[in-house]
KERO-545559 format. One record per residue: residue in three letters; y, x, z of N, C-alpha, C in turn. Coordinates in steps of 0.02 Angstrom, whole numbers, plus 50000, padded with zeros to 5 digits. Each point is the difference from the previous one (the first is absolute). Layout:
BEGIN
REC  type   n_py   n_px   n_pz  ca_py  ca_px  ca_pz   c_py   c_px   c_pz
REC   ALA      Y      X      Z      Y      X      Z      Y      X      Z
...
END
This chain:
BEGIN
REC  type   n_py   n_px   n_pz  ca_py  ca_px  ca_pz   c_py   c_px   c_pz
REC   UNK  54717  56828  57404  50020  49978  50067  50076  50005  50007
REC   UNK  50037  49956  50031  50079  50000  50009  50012  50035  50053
REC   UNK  50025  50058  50008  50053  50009  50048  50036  49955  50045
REC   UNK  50034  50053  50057  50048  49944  50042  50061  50010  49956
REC   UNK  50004  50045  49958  50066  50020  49967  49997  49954  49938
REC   UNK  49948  49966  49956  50002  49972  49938  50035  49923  50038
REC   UNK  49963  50010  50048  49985  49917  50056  50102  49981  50017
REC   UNK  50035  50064  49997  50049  49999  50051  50057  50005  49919
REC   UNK  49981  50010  49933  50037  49987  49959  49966  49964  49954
REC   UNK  49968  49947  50031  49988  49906  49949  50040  49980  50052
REC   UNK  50021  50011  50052  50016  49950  50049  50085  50026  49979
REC   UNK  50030  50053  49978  50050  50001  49976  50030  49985  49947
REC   UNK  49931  50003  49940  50031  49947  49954  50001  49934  50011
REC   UNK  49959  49965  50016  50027  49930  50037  50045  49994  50035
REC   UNK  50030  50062  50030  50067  49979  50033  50055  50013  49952
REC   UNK  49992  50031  49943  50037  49997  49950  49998  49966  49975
REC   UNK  49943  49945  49975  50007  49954  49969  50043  49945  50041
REC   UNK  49995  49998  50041  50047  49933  50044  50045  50029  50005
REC   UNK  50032  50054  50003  50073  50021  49989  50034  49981  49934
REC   UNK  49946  50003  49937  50024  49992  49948  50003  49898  49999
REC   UNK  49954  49980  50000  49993  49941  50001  50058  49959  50050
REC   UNK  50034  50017  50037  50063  49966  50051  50053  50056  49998
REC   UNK  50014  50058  49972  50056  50037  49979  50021  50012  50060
REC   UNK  49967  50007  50068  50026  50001  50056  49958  50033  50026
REC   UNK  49995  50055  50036  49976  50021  50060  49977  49959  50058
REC   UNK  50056  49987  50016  49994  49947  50064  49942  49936  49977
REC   UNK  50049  49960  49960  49928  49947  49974  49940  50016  50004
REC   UNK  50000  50047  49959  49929  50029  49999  49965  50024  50075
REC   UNK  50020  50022  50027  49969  50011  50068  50015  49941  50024
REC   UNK  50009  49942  49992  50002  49950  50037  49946  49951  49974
REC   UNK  49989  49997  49934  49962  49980  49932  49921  50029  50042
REC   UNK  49983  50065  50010  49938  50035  50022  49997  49989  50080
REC   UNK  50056  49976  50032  49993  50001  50085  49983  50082  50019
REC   UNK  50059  50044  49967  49991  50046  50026  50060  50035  50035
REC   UNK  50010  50042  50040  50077  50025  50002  50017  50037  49943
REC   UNK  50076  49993  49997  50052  50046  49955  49960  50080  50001
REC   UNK  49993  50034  50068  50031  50058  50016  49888  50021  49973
REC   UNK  49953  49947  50010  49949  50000  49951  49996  50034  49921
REC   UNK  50043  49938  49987  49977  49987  49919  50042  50072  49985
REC   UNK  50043  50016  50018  50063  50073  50006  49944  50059  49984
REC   UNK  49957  50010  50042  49969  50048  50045  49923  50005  49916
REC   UNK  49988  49923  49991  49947  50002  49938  50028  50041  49916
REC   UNK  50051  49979  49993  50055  49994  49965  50006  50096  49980
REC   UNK  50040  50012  50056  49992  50074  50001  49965  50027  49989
REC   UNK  49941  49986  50048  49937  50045  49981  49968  49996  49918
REC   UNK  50007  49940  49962  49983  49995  49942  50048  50036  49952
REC   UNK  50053  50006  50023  50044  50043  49957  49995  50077  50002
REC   UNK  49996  50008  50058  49962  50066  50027  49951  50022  49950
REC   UNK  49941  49961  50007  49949  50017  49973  49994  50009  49935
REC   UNK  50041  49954  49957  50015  50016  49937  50047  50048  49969
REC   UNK  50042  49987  50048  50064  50068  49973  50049  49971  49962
REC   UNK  50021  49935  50001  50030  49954  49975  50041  49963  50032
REC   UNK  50068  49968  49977  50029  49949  50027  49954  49928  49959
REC   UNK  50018  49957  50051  49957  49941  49982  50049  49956  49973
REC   UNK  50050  49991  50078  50062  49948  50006  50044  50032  50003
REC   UNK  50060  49958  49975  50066  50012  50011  50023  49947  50015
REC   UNK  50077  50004  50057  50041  49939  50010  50049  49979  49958
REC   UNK  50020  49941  50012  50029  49948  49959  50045  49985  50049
REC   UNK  50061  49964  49973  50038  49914  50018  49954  49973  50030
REC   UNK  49947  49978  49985  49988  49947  50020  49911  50011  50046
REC   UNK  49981  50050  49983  49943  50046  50035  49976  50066  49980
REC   UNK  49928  49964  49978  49974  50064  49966  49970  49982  49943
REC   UNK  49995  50071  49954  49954  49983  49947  49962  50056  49970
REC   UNK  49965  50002  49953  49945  50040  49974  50044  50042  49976
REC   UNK  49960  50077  50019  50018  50053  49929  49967  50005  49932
REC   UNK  50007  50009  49956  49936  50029  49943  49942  50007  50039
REC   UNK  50000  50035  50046  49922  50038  50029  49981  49948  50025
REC   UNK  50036  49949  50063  49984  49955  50040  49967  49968  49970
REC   UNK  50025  49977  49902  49986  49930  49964  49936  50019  49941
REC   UNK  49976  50062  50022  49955  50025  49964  49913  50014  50061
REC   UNK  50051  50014  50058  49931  49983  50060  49964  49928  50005
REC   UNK  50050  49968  49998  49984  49923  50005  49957  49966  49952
REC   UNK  50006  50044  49932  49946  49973  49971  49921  50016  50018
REC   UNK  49992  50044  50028  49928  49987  50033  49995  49966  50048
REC   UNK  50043  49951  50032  49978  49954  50054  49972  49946  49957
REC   UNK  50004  49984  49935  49948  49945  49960  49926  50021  50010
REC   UNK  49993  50068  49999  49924  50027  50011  49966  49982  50049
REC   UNK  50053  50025  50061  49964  49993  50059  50010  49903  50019
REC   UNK  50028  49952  49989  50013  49955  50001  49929  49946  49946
REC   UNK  49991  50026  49945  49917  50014  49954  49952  50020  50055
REC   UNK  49987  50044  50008  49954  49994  50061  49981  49980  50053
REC   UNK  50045  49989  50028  50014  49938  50054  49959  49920  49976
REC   UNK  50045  49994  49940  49987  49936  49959  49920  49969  50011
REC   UNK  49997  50080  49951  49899  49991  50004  49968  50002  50048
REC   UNK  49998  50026  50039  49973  50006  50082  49989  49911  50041
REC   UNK  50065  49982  49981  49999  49929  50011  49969  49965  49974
REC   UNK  49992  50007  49926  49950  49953  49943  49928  50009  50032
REC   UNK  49983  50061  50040  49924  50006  50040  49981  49941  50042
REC   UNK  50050  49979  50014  49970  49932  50053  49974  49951  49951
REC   UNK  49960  49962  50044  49954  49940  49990  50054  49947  49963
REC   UNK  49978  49957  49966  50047  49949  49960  50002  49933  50078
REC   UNK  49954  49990  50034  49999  49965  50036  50015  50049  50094
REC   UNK  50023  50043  49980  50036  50039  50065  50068  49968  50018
REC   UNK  49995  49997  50060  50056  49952  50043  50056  50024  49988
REC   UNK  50043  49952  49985  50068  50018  49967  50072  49998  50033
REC   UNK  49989  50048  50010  50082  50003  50057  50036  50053  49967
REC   UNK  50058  50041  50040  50052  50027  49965  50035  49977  49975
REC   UNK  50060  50051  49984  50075  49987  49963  49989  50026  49925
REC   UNK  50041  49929  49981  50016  49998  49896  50074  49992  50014
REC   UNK  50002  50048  49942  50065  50025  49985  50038  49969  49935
REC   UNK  50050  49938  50022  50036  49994  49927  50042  50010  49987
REC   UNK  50013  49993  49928  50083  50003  49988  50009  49973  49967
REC   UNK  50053  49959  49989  50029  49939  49952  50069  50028  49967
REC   UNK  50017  49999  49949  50068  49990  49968  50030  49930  50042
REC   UNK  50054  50036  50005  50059  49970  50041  49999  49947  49972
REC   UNK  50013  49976  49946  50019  49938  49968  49926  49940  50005
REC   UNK  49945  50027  49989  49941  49983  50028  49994  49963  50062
REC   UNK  50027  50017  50050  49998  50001  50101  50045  49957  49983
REC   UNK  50045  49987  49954  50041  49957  50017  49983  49925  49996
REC   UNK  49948  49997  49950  49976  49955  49991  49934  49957  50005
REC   UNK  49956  50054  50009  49923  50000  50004  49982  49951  50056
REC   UNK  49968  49948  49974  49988  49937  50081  49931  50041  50051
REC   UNK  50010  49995  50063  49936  50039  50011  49973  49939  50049
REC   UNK  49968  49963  49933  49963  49931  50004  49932  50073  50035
REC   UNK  49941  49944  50038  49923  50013  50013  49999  50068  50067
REC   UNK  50071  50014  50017  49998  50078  50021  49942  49983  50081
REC   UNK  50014  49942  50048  49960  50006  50049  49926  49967  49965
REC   UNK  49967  49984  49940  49932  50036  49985  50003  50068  50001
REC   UNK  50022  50032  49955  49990  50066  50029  49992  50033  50058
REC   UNK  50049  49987  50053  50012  50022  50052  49929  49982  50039
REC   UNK  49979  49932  50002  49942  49936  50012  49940  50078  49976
REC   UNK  50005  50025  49943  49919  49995  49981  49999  50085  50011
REC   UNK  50038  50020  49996  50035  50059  50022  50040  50030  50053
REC   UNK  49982  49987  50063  50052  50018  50062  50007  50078  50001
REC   UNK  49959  50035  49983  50008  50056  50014  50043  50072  49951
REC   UNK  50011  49959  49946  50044  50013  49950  50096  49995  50017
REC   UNK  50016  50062  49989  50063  50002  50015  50051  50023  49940
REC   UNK  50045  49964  49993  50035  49994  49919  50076  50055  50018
REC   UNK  49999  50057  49940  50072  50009  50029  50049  49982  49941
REC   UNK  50021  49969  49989  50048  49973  49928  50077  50043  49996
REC   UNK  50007  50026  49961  50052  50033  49981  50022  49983  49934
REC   UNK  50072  49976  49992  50028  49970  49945  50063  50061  49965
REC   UNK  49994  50001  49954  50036  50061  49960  50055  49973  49969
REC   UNK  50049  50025  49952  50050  49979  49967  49970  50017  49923
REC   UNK  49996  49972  49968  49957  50015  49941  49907  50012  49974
REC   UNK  49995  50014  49952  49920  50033  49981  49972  50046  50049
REC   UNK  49985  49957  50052  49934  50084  50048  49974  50049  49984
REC   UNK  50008  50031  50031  49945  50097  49956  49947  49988  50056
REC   UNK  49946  50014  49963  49924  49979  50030  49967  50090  49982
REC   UNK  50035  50047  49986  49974  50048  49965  49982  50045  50058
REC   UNK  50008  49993  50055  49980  50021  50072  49936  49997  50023
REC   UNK  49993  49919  49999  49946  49968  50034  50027  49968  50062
REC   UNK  50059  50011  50034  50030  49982  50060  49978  49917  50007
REC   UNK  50004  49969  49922  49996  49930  50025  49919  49968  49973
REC   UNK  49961  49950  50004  49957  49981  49987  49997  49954  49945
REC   UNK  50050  49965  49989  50022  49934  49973  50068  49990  49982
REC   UNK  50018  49993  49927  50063  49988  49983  49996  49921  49986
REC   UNK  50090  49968  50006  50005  49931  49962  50086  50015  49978
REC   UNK  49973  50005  49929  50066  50008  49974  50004  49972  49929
REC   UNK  50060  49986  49973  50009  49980  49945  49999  50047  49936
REC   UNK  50003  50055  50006  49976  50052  49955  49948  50035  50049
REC   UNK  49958  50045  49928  49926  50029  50025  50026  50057  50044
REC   UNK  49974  50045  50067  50034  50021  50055  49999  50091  49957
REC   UNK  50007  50035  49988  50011  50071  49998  49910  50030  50051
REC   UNK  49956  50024  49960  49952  50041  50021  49951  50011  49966
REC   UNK  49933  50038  50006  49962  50040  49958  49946  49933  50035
REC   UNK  49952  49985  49962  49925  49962  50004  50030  49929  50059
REC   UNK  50018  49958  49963  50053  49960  50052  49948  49938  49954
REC   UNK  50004  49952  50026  49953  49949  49982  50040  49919  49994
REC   UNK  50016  49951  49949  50007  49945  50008  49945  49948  50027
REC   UNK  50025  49981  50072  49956  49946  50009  49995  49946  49967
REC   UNK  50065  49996  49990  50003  49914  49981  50082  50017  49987
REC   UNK  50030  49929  49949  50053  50025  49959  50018  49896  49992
REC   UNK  50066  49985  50012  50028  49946  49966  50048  49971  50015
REC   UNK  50025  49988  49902  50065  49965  49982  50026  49966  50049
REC   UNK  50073  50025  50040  50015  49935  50042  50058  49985  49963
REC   UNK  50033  49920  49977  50043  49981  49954  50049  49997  50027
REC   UNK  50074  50017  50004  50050  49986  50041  50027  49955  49994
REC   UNK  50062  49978  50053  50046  49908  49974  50049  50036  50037
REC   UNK  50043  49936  49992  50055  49993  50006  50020  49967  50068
REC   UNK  50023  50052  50044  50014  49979  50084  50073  49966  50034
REC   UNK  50010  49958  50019  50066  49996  50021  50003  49959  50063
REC   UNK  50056  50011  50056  49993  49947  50057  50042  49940  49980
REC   UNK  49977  49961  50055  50029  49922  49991  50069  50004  50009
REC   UNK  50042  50050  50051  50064  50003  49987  50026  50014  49947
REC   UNK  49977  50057  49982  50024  50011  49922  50005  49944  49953
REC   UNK  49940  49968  49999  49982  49939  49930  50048  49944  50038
REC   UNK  50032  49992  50039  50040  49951  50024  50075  50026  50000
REC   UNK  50021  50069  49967  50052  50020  49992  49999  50016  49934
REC   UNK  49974  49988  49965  49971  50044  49936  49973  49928  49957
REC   UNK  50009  49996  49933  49951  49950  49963  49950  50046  49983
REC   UNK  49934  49951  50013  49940  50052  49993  49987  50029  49933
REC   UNK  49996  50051  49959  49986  50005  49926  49964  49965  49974
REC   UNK  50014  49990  49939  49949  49948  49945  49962  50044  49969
REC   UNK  50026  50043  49971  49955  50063  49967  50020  50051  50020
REC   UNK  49962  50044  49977  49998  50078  50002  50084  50049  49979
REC   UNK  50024  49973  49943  50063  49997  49964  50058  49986  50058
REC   UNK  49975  49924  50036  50054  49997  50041  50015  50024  50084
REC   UNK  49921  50015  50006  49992  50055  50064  50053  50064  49976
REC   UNK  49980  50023  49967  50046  50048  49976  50059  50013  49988
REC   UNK  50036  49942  49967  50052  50001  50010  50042  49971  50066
REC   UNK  49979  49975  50044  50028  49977  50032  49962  50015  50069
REC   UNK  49967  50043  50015  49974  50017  50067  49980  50080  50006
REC   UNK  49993  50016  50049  49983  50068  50025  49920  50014  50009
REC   UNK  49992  50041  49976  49911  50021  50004  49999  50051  50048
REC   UNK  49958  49991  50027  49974  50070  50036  49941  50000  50007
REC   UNK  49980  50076  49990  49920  50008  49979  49976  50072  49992
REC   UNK  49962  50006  49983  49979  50084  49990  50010  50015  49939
REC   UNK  50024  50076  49994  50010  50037  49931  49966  49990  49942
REC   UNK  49922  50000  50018  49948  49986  49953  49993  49920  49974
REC   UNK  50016  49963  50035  50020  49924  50003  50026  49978  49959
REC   UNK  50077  50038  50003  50043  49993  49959  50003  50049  49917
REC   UNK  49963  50053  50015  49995  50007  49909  49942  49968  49987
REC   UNK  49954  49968  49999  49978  49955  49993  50009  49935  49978
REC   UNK  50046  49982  50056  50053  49916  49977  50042  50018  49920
REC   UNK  50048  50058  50026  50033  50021  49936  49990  50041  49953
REC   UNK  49924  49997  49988  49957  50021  49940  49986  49920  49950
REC   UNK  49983  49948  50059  49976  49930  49966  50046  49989  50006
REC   UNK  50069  49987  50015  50047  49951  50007  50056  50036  49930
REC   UNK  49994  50065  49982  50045  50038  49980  50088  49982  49998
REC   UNK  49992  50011  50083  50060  50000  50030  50068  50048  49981
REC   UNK  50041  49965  49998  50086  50027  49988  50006  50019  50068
REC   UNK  50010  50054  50049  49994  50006  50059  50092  49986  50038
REC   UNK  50049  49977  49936  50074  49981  49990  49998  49932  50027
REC   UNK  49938  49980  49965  49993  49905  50033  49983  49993  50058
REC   UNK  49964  50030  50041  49962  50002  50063  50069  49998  50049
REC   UNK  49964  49925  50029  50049  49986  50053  50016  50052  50059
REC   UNK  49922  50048  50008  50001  50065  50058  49919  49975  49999
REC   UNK  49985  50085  50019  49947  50027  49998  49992  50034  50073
REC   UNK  49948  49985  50049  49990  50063  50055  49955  50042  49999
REC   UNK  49981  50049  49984  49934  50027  49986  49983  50023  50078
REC   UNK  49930  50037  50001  49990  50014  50063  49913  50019  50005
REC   UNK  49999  50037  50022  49908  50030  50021  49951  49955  50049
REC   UNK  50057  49948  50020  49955  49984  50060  49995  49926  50014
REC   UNK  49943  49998  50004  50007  49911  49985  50014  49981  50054
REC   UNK  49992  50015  50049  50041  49967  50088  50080  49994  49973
REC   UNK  50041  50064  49957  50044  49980  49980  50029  49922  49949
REC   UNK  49931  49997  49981  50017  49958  49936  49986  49918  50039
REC   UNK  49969  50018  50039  49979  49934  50049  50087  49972  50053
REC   UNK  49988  50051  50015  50068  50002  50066  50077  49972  49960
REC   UNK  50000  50038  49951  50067  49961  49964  49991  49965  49973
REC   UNK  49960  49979  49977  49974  49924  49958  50011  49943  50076
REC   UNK  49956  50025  50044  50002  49946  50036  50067  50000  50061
REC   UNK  50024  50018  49980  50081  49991  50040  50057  49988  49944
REC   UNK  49961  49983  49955  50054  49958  49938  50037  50058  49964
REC   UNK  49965  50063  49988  50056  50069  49941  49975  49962  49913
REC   UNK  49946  49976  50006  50013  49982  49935  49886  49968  49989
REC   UNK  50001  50027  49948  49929  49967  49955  49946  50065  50008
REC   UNK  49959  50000  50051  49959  50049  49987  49932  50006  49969
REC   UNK  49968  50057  49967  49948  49992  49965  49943  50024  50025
REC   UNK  49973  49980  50017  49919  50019  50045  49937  49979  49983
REC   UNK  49945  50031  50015  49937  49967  49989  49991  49942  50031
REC   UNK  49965  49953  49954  49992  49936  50005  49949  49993  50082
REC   UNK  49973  50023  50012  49972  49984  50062  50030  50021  50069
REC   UNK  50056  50020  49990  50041  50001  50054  50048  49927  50001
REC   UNK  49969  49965  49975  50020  49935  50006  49944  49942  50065
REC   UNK  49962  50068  50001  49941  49974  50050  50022  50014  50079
REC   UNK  50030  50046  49991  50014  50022  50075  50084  49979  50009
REC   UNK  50051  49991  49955  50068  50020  50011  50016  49916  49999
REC   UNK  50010  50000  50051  50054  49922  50021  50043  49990  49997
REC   UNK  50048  50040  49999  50068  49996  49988  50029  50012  49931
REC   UNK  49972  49998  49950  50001  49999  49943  49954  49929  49948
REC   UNK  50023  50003  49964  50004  49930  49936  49962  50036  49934
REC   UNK  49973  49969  49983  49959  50037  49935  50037  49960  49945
REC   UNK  50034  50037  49944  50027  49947  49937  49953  49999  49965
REC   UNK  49942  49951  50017  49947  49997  49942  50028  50003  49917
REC   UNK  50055  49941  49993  50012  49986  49942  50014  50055  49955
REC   UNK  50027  50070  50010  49990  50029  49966  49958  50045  49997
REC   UNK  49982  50031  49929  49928  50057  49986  50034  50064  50029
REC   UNK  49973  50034  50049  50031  50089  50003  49937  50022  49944
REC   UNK  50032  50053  49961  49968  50047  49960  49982  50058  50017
REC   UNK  49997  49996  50083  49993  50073  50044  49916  49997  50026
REC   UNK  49969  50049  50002  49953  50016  50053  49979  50049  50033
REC   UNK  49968  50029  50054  49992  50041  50013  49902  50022  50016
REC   UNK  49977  50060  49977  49916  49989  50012  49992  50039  50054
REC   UNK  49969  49946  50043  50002  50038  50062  49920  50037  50010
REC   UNK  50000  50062  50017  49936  50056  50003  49964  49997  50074
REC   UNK  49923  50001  50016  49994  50016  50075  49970  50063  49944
REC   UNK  50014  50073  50045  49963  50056  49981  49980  50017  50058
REC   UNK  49954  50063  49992  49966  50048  50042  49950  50050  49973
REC   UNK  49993  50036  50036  49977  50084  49967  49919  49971  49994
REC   UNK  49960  50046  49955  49947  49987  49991  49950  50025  50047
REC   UNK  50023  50052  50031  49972  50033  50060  50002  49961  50062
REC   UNK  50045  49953  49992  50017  49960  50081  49989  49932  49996
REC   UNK  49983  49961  49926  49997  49942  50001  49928  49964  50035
REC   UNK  49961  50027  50002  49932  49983  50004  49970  50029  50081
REC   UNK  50067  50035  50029  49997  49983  50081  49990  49932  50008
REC   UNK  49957  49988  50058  49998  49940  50008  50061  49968  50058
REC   UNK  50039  50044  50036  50049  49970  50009  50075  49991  49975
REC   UNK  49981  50035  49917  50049  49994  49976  49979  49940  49945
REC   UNK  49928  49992  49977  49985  49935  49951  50014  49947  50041
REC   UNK  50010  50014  50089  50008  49916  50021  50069  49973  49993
REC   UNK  50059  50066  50007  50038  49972  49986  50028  49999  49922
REC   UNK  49960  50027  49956  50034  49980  49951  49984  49939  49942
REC   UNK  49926  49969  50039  49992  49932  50010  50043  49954  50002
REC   UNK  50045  50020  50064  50046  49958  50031  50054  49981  49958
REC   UNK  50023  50045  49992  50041  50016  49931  49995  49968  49932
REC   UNK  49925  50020  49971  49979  49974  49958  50011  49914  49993
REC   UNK  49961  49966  50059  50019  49911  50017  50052  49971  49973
REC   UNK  50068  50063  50052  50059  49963  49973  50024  50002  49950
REC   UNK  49996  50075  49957  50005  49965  49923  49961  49964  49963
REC   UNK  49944  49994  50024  49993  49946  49959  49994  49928  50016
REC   UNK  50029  49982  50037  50031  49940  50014  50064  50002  49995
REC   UNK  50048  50038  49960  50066  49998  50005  50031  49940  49947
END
């Protein structure tokens, strides 16, 4: 049987976990809809109770101690149990609630979210919270339900739904190609124009191309494909992106004529414990569609 005292430190590691997860106090009590002078009051008492510092401050907030980053690993447990409790419902039990995603940044930048009012249509009672990261997601929490990223996300029993090659090209606006002669080849993109693209992109290109990086007219590298979109399409130079952001991006020109030797494989994941929620299989259905119509 639980105590009010076991009851009153799960509810403080979850408030540690959202401290850790937004590096902020504040966020975090804003993240849970709780007050500051709350989550303060949980906080303590869990430190109390252990005899431990949890957090310490920062520049920029807060962050884990050793002890803090060693409590936190039993919130996968209790987050596992949770899991299963949920798998108890009926496969045909009415499906409402919030799914939790997270996308690699570079992902959101591009991902068309073709079919979304079916979902919404067949699913009203389903509520999406999307959170986009700067890099590979850590799923090793459980915090999120559903990854879409271009590498596999960081966690223990994590599941590929579905997985595929997207080929990249060669992006540029019409101002540019009207200030600019458009390249003939690959050789003369290079020498004579500016790329911008992602890190991985580019050792890639200059793995197949085995580039003199002396010849390169300029190079922009960058994590973020909103970046790689935004200066491409205000004329900084030739950007390299997945080919189906040629579906959504108008202000950009696709150089069919030449081959990019770039791609990126794009992943839907999710935990094995959470996939087979049924309001997490509806949306990762949804998901599912659009890659494979990509």
């Amino acid at each position: 049987m639980f105590s009010k005292k076991d009851l009153t430190t799960i509810e403080g590691i979850m408030m540690l976990n959202a401290v850790s997860e937004h590096s902020s106090k504040r966020l975090a009590a804003k993240y849970l809809n709780v007050s500051l002078d709350t989550l303060d009051k949980y906080l303590h008492m869990l430190e109390g109770e252990l005899g431990t510092k949890l957090l310490i401050a920062t520049g920029r907030g807060c962050a884990l101690t050793k002890s803090g980053t060693q409590i936190l690993k039993n919130i996968i447990l209790l987050k596992k149990c949770i899991s299963n409790i949920y798998l108890l419902k009926e496969v045909d039990a009415h499906i409402c609630g919030e799914v939790n995603v997270v996308y690699d940044v570079s992902v959101r930048g591009n991902f068309p979210s073709s079919c979304i009012r079916n979902l919404f249509k067949n699913y009203p009672e389903i509520t999406l919270r999307i959170e986009s990261m700067s890099g590979t997601p850590d799923m090793s929490l459980i915090t999120h339900d559903i990854c879409l990223s271009y590498q596999i996300p960081k966690g223990e029993d994590l599941v590929v739904i579905c997985s595929r090659q997207i080929p990249c090209k060669f992006f540029a606006s019409a101002e540019y190609l009207k200030l600019y002669s458009p390249p003939r080849t690959l050789q003369d993109l290079i020498l004579n124009h500016r790329l911008i693209l992602r890190q991985d992109n580019w050792n890639e290109l200059n793995y197949f191309a085995q580039l003199d990086e002396k010849q390169c007219r300029g190079v922009s590298l960058t994590n973020s494909a909103f970046v790689v979109s935004d200066v491409a399409a205000n004329g900084g130079g030739i950007g390299v992106m997945p080919y189906y952001q040629n579906k959504i991006e108008n202000r950009l020109i696709c150089l069919d004529n030449l081959e990019c030797p770039t791609s990126n494989t794009l992943y839907l994941v999710s935990h094995k414990t959470r996939k087979d929620i049924p309001k997490v299989r509806a949306v990762l259905n949804y998901y599912k569609e659009i890659i494979d119509n990509l």
